[in-house]
C-alpha positions as CSV (number, residue, x, y, z in Angstrom):
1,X,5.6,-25.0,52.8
2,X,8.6,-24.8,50.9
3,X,8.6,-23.8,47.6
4,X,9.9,-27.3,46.3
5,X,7.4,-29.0,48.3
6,X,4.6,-27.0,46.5
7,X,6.0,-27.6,42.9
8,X,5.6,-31.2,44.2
9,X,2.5,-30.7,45.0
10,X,1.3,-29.2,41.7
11,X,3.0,-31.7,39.5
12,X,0.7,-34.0,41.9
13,X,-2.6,-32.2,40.9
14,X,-1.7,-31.8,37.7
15,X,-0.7,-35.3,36.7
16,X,-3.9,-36.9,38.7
17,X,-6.3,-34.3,38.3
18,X,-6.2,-32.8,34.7
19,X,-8.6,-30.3,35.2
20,X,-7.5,-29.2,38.8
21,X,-8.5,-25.6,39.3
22,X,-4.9,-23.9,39.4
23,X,-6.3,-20.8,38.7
24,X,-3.8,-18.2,40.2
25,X,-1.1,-20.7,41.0
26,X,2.6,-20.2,40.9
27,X,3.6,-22.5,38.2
28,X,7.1,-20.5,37.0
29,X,10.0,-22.4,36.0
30,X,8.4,-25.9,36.5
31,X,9.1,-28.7,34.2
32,X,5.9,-29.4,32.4
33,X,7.1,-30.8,29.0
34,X,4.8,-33.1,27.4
35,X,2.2,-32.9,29.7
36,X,-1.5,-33.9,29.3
37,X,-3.4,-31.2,30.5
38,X,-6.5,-30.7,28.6
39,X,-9.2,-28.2,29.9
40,X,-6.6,-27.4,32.7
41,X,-8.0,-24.2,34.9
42,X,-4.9,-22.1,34.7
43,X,-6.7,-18.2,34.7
44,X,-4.3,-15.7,36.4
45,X,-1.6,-18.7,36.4
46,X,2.3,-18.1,36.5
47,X,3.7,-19.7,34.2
48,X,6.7,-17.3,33.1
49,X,9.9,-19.2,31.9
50,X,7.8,-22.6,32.5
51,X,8.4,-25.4,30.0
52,X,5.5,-26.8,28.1
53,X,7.1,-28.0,25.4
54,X,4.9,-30.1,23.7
55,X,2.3,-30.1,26.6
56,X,-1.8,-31.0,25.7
57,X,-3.3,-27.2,26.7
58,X,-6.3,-28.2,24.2
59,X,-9.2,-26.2,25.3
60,X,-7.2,-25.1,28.6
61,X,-8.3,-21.8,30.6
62,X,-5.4,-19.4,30.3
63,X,-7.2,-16.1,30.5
64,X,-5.0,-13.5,32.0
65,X,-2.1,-15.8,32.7
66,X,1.5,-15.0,32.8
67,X,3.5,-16.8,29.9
68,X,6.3,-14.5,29.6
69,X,9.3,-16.5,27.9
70,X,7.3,-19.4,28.5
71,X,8.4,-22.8,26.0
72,X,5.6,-23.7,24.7
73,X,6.9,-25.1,21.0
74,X,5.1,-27.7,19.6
75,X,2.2,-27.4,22.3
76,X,-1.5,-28.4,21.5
77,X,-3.5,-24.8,22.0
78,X,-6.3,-25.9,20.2
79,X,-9.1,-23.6,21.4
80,X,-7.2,-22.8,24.4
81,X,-8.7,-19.5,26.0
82,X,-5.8,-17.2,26.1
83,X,-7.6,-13.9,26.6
84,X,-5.3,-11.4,27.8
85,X,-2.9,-13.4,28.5
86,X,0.7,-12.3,28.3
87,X,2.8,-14.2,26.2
88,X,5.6,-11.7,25.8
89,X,9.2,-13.2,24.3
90,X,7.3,-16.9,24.5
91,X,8.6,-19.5,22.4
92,X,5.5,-20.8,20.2
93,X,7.2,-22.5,17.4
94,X,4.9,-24.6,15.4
95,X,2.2,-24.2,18.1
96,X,-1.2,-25.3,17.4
97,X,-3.1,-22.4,18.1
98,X,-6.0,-23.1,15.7
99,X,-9.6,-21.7,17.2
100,X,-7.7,-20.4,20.1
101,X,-9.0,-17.1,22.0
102,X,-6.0,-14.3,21.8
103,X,-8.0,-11.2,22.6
104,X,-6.0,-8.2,24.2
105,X,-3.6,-10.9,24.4
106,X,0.7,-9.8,24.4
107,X,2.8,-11.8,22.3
108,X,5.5,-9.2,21.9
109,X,8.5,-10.2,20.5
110,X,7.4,-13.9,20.6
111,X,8.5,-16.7,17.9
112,X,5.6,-18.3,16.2
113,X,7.1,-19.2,13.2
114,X,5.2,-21.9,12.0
115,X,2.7,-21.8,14.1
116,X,-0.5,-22.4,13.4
117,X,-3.4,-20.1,14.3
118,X,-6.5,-20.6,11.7
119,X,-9.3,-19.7,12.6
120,X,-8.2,-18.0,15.6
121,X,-9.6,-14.8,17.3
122,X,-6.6,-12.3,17.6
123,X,-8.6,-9.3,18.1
124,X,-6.4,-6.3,19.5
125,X,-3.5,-9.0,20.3
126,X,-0.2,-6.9,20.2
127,X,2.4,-9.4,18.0
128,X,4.8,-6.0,18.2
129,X,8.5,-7.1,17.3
130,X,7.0,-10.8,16.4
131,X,8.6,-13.6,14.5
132,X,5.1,-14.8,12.1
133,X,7.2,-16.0,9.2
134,X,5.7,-19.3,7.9
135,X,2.6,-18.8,10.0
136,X,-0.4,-19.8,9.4
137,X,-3.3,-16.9,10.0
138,X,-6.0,-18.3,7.8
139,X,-9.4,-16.8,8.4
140,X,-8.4,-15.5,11.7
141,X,-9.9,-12.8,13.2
142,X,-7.1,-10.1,13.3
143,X,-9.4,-6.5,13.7
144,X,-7.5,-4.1,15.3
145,X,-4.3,-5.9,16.1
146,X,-0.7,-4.7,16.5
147,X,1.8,-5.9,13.6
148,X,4.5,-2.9,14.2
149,X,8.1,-4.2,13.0
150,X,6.5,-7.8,12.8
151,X,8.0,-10.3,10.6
152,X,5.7,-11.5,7.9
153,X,7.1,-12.3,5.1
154,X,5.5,-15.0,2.9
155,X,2.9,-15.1,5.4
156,X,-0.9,-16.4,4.6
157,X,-3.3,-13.9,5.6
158,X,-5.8,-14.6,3.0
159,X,-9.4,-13.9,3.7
160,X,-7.8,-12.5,7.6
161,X,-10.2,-9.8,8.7
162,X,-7.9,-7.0,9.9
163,X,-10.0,-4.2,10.3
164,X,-8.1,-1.5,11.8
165,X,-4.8,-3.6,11.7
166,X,-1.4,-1.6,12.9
167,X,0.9,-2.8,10.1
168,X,3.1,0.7,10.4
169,X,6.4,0.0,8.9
170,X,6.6,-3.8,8.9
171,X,7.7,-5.8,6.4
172,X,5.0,-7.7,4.7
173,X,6.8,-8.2,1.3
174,X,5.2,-11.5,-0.8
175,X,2.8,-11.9,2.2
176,X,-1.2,-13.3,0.6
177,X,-3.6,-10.8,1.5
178,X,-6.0,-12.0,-0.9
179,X,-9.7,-11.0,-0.3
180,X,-8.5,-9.8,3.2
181,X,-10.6,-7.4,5.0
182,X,-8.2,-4.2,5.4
183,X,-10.6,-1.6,5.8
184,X,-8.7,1.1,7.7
185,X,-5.9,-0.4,8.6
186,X,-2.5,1.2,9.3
187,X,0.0,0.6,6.4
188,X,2.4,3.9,6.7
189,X,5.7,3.0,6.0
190,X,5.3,-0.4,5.6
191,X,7.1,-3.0,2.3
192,X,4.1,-4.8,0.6
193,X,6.9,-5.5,-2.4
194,X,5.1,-8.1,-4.8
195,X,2.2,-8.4,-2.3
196,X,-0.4,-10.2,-3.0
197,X,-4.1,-8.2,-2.8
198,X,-6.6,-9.0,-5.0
199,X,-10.1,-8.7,-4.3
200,X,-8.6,-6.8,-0.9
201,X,-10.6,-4.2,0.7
202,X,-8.5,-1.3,1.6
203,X,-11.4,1.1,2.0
204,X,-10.1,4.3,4.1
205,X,-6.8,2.5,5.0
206,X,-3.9,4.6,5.1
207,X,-0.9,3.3,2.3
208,X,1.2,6.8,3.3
209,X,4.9,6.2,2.0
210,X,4.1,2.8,1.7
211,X,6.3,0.3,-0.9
212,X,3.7,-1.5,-3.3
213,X,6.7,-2.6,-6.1
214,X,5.2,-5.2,-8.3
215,X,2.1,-5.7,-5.9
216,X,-1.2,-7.0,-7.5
217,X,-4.7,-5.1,-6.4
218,X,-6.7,-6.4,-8.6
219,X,-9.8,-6.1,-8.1
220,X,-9.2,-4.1,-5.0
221,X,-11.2,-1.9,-3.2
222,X,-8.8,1.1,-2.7
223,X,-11.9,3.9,-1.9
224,X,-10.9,6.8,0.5
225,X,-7.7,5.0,1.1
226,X,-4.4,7.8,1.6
227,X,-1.8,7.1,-1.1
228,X,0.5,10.4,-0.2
229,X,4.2,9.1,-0.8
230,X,3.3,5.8,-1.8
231,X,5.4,3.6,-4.8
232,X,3.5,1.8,-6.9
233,X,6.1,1.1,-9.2
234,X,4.9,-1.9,-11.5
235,X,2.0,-2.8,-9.3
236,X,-1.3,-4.2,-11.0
237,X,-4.5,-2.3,-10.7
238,X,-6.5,-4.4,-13.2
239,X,-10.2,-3.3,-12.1
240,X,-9.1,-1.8,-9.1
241,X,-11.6,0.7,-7.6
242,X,-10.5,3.9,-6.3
243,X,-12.0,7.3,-5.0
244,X,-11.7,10.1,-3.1
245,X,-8.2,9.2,-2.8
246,X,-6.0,12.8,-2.1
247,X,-2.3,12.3,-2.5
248,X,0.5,15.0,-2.4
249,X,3.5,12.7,-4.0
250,X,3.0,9.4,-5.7
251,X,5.8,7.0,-7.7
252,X,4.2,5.7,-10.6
253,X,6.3,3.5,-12.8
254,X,9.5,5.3,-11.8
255,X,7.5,8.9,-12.1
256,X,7.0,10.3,-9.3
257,X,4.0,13.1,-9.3
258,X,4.1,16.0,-7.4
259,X,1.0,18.3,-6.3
260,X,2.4,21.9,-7.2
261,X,-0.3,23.8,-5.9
262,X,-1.3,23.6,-2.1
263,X,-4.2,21.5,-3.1
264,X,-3.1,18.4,-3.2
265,X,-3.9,15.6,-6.2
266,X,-6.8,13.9,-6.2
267,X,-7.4,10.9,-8.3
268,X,-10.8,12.3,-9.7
269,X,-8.8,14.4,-11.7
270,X,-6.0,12.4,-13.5
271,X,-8.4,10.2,-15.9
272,X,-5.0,9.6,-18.0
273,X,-3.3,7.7,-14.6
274,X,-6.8,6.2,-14.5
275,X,-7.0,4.8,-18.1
276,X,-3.4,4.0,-18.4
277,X,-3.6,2.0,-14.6
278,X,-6.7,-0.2,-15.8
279,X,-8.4,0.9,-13.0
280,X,-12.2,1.8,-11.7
281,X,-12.8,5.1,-10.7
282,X,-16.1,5.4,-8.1
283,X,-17.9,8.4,-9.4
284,X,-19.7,10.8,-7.0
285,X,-23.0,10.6,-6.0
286,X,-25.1,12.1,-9.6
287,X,-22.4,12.3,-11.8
288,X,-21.3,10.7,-14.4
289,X,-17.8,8.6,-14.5
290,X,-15.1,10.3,-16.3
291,X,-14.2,8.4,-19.8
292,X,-10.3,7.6,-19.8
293,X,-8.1,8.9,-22.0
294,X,-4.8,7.1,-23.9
295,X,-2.0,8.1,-22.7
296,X,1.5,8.7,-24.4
297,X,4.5,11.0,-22.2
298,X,5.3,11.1,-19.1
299,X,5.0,14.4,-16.6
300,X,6.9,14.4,-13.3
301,X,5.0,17.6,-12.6
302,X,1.0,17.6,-12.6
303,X,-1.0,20.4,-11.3
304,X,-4.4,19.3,-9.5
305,X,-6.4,22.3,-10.9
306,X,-5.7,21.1,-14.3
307,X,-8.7,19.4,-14.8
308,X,-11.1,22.3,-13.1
309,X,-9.0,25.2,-15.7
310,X,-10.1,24.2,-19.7
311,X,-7.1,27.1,-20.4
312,X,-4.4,25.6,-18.4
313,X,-2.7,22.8,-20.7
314,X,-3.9,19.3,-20.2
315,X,-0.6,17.1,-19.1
316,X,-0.6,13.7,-20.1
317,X,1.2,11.6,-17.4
318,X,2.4,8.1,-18.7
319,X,4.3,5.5,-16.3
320,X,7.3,4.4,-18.6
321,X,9.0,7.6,-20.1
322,X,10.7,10.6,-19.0
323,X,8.6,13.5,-20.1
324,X,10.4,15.6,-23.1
325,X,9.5,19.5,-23.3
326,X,8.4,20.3,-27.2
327,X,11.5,21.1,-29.7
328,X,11.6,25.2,-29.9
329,X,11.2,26.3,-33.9
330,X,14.6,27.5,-35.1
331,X,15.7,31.4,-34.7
332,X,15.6,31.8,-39.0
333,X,11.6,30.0,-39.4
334,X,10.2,32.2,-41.8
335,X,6.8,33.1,-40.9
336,X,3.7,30.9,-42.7
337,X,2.3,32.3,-45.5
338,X,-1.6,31.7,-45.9
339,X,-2.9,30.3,-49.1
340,X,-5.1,33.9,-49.8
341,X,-2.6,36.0,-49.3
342,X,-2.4,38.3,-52.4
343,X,1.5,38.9,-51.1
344,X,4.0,37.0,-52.9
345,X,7.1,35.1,-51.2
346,X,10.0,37.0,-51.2
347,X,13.0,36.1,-53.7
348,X,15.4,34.1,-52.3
349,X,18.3,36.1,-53.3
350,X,17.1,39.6,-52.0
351,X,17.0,40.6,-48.1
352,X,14.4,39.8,-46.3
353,X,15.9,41.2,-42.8
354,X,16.1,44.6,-43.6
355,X,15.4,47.3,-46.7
356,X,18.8,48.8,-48.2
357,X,19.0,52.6,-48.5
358,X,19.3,54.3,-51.9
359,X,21.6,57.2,-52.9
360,X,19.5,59.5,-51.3
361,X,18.7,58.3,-48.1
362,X,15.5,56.7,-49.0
363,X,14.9,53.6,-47.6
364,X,14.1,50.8,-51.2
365,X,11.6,48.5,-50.5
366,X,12.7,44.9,-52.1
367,X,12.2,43.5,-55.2
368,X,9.2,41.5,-55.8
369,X,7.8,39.8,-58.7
370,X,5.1,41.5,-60.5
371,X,1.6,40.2,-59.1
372,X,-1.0,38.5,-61.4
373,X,-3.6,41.8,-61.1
374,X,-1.5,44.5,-62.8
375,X,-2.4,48.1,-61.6
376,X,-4.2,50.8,-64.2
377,X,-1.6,52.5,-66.0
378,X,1.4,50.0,-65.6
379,X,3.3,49.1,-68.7
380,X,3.2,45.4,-69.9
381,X,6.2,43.5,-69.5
382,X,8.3,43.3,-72.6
């Protein structure tokens, strides 16, 4: 049969029987725009480069199928079971894709800007190189999926459960993560600039190098996370819970903190960061939390053994100021004379320096005036 014969055919079964089982049928490059084809049977289909522009796919069977730069803009997906299907450079723009099944599913490099996906299950779906700005990922399921170099900006991922999430350098600046479930998710390198990430759970997720500028966490759950490089520049911790949390470099308010030693610092220690952040700190297991401390300068320098040594000198990091050594006392202070001291201050016209030899050799001490206890044998004053 030739192969415009079986398109025919297809476009036959389709259009009569909207649940035909097509399961494994070569569908590429047909014309399928607007088509009604609810609970269609399309597992293991072709349909690469095929146009379903606004097609009915609500509740259709698309589990494994082949959608690579499929049109599929404006489509109804409504719990549509996409499992593993690969949807690589697909065009999904404004998509409904709410309840839909995305598991293991490939949508690298697609556009799904203004899609809408609520609700849906995206577990381990690799969005890699993906266009989500303006999409809508409401209380989806996202736990373990792959955001590298994804576009997200002013995206609405509040309440999303990303457990395990790959967001590895990709830009997620004003994006609402409020109350989202981030517990060790992947966040090296990546631009949370003015975030949003209250009440979010970032237990034992990794923030290395990250950019937090003007982000809010409060409220956040920040316990075991890895904050080594990251800049948290005029971010909010109001309340913010953190623990356990060993860094090596951290930008604070345009201070960034350096671990001198090779211990690295650890948050437990630095109760003046603490107290001057606002922020919780989750004391260890039988011990008592540490009670903050106000604090005043700034130190670009802080030594994590500080708080272990009561010698070494206590820094006092602040987040606004440039820290300022201490003024040295000038070269001519005279030294400080104690209130007992039976010796009296030197006149101000005599040397102090050095005693002045006499005419034989012998060294003069300097004049002083005569002390209020006169010695045995002294004559009185005239």
């Amino acid at each position: 049969m030739a192969d415009f014969e079986q398109k025919a055919l297809f476009l036959t079964l389709i259009s009569v029987h909207k649940n035909a089982n097509l399961a494994g049928r070569d569908l590429s490059g047909l014309d399928l725009h607007d088509m009604e084809l609810p609970l269609a049977r399309l597992m293991k289909a072709n349909c690469s480069q095929t146009n379903l522009q606004g097609a009915n796919l609500e509740q259709a069977m698309l589990s494994a199928s082949k959608l690579e730069e499929a049109n599929l803009r404006e489509a109804n997906l409504k719990q549509a079971d996409l499992e593993k299907a690969n949807l690589t450079a697909a065009k999904l723009n404004r998509a409904q894709l709410a309840y839909a099944i995305l598991d293991d599913a490939i949508l690298k490099d697609a556009d799904l800007t203004g899609a809408d996906l609520s609700e849906a299950s995206c577990q381990r779906t690799n969005f890699s190189g993906a266009n989500l700005e303006q999409t809508n990922l409401n209380q989806a399921d996202l736990t373990g999926a792959i955001f590298k170099d994804v576009k997200l900006t002013g995206a609405d991922l509040s309440g999303v459960e990303l457990q395990r999430a790959d967001f590895s350098n990709t830009d997620l600046s004003n994006v609402n993560l409020n109350e989202a479930k981030l517990q060790n998710a992947n966040f090296v390198g990546a631009n949370l600039t003015k975030a949003t990430l209250t009440k979010a759970d970032l237990t034992g997720a990794d923030l290395s190098n990250a950019t937090l500028i003007g982000a809010d966490l409060t409220n956040a759950i920040l316990i075991d996370a890895k904050l080594d490089g990251v800049n948290l520049t005029k971010a909010t911790f109001k309340d913010a819970k953190f623990g356990n949390n060993v860094i090596e470099t951290i930008t604070l308010g345009g201070v960034t903190i350096r671990s001198k030693s090779p211990g690295k610092i650890d948050l437990n220690q630095i109760h003046l960061i603490v107290a001057n952040l606002n922020i919780q700190e989750e004391a260890p297991s039988g011990s008592s939390p540490a009670s903050p401390t106000s604090a005043t300068t700034a130190s670009t320098e802080v030594q994590s053994k500080t708080a272990q040594d009561p010698a070494a000198p206590s820094p006092s990091p602040s987040f606004g100021e440039a820290h300022e050594p201490p003024s040295p006392p000038p070269a001519d202070a005279s030294p400080t004379v104690m209130p007992d001291s039976k010796q009296p201050p030197p006149d101000a016209s005599s040397p102090t320096s050095t005693d002045s030899p006499d005419s034989n050799g012998q060294k003069t001490p300097p004049k002083t005036e005569q002390s209020d206890e006169e010695e045995p044998g002294s004559p009185s004053p005239p």
